[in-house]
C-alpha positions in Angstrom: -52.3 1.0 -26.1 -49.5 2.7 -24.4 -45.6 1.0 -25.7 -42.8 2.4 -23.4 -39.0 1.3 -23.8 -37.9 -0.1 -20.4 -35.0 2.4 -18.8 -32.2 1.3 -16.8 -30.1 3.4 -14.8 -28.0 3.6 -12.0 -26.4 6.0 -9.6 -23.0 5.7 -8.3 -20.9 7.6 -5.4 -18.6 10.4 -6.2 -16.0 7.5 -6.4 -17.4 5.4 -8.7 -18.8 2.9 -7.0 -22.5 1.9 -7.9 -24.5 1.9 -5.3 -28.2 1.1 -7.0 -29.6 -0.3 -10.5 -32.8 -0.6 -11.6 -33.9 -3.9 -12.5 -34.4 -2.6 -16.2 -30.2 -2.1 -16.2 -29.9 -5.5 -15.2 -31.9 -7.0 -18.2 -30.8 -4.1 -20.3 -26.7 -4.5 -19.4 -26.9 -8.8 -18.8 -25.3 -8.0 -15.6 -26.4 -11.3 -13.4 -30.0 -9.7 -11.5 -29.2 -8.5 -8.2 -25.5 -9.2 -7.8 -22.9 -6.3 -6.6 -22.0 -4.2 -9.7 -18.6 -3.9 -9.5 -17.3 -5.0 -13.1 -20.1 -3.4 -15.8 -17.5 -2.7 -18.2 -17.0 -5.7 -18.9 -20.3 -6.3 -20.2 -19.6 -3.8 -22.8 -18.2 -4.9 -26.1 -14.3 -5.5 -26.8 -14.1 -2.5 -29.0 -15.4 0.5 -26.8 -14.5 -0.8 -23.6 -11.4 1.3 -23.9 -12.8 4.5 -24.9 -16.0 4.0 -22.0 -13.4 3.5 -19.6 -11.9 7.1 -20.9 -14.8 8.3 -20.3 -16.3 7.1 -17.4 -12.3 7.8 -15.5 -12.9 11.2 -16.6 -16.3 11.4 -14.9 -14.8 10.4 -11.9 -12.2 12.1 -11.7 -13.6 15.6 -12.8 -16.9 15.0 -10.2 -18.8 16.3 -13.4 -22.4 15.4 -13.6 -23.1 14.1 -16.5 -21.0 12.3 -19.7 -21.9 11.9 -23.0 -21.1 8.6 -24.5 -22.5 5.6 -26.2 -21.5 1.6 -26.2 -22.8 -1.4 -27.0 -23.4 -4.2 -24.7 -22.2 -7.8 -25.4 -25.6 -8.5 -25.5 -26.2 -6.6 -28.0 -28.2 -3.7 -27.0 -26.8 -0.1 -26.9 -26.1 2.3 -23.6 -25.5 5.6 -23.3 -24.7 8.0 -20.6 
């Protein structure tokens, strides 16, 4: 019997926009299935929304390719980038 943890991920433009999610992200994250993403952090809990939004400003802005961070979603489940 083969057990595998769902992934979600996304990939956004250079700007930040996202421009496609998985449908794992959507259960993962809470985000409504299949609407526009254009508000995820606020899907993360009170207390690292701040420091994500550090985080993912800096990815932007630096056009790195990667960050290294982890949340938790409202939901209760973990991210991490």
């Amino acid at each position: 019997m083969f057990l595998g943890s769902p992934v979600g991920f996304f990939r956004c433009t250079p700007d930040g926009y996202v421009s496609y999610a998985n449908q794992a992200w959507y259960e993962l994250v809470g985000y409504p299935p299949g609407a526009v993403i254009t508000n995820w952090g606020d899907y993360i809990v009170d207390e690292d929304q701040r420091r994500i939004r550090a985080v993912w400003e800096e990815y932007i802005e630096t056009g790195a390719e990667s960050c290294a961070a982890e949340w938790q979603w409202k939901n209760k489940r973990y991210g991490e980038c």
